[in-house]
Each structure stands twice: as C-alpha cells, then as structure tokens.
FIDO-67594 format. One record per residue: x negated, y negated, z of N, C-alpha, C in turn; residue number from 0. Coordinates in steps of 0.02 Angstrom, whole numbers. Layout:
BEGIN
X,Y,Z,X,Y,Z,X,Y,Z,NUM
...
//
This chain:
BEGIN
1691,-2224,-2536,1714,-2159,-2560,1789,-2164,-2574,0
1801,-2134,-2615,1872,-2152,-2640,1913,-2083,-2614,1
1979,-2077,-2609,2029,-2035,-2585,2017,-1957,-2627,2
2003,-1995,-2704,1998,-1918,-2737,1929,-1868,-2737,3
1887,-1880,-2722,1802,-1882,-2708,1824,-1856,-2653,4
1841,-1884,-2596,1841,-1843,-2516,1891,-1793,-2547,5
1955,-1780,-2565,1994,-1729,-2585,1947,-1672,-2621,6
1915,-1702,-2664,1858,-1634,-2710,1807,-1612,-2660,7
1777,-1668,-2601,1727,-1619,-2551,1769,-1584,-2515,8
1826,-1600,-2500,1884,-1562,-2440,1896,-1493,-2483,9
1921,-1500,-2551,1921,-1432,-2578,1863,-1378,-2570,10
1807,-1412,-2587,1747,-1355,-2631,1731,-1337,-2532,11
1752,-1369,-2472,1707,-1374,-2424,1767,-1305,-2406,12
1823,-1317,-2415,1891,-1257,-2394,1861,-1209,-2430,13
1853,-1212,-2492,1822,-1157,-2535,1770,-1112,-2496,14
1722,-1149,-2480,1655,-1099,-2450,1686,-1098,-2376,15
1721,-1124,-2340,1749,-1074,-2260,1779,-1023,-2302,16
1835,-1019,-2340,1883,-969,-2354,1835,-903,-2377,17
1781,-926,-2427,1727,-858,-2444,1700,-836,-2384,18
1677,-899,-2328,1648,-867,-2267,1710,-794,-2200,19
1756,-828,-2224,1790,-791,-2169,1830,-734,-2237,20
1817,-727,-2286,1834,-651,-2298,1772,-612,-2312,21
1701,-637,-2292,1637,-603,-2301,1654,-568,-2218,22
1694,-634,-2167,1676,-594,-2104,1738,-519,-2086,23
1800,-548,-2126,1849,-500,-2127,1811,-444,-2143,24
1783,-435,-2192,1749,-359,-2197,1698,-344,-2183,25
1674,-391,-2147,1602,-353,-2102,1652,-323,-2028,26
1704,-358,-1994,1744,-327,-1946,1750,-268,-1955,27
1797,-267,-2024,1830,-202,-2052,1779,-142,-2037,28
1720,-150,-2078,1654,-93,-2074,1649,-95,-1975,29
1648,-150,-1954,1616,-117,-1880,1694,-88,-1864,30
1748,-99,-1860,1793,-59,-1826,1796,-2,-1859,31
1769,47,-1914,1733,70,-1938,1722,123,-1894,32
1653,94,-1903,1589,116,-1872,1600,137,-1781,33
1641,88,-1745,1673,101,-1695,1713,176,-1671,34
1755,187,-1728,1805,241,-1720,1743,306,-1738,35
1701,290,-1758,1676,336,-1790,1636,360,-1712,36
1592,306,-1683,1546,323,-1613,1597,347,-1581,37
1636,317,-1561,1711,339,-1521,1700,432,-1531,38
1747,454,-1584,1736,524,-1606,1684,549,-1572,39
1627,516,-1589,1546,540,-1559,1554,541,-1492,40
1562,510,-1458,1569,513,-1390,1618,559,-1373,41
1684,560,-1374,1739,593,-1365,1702,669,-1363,42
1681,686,-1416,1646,766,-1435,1597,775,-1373,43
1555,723,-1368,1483,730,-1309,1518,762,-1248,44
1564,701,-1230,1598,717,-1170,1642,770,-1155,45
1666,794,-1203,1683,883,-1203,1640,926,-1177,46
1596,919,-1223,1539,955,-1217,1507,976,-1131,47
1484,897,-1115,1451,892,-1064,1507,913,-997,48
1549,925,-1007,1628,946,-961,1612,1018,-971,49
1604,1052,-1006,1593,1113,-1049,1525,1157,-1003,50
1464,1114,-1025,1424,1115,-980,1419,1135,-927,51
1459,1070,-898,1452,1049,-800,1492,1127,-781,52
1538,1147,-827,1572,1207,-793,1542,1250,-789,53
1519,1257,-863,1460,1341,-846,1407,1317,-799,54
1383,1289,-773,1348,1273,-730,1355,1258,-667,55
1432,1252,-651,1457,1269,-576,1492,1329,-554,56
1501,1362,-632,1517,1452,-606,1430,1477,-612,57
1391,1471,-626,1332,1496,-617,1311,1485,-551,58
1326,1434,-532,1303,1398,-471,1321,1447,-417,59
1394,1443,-425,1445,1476,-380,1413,1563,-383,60
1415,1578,-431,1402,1658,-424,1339,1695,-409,61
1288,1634,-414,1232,1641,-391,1216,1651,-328,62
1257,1593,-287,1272,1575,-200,1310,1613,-177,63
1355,1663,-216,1400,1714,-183,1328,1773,-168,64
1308,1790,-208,1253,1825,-210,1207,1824,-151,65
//
C-alpha cells in the first residue's frame, strides 16, 4: 500500500467519523431538548402535588379539630 492510498482511506475514513459525530451532535441537541422540556413537566407536577398535600392537611386538620 502506498503512502497516498492509506492518506485517501485516512481521509474518506475522517470523513464518515466527522458525519458520524455531527449526526450525534444533534441527536444530543434534540434530547437536551426534550430534557428541559420533562424538567418543566415535572417542576409543574411537583407544584401541584405540594398544592395538593396542603389542601389535604388543612382538611385533615379541620376535620380532627371537629
């Protein structure tokens, strides 16, 4: 194999990593994404369920005063 032959597989072989790692750059991109987005989702739940737990320990409470 001659110097310029391994240089042309070394290129075309750099070529397809370099396509592989900007296919994975934006599959990251979409999940950090998708991340912030569950995040939000959760953040809201857990309000909620705080929200909840309260009306449900003044019910508790005013029930047992009773």
């Amino acid at each position: 194999m001659k110097v310029s032959e391994y240089r042309e597989q070394m290129t075309e072989r750099v070529a397809v990593i370099e396509s592989q790692v900007i296919d994975i750059y934006h599959d990251i991109k979409e999940i950090k994404q998708l991340l912030k987005e569950q995040n939000g989702r959760v953040r809201t739940n857990e309000k909620n369920i705080a929200r909840i737990s309260g009306v449900g320990l003044l019910a508790a409470l005013l029930l047992g005063l009773l």
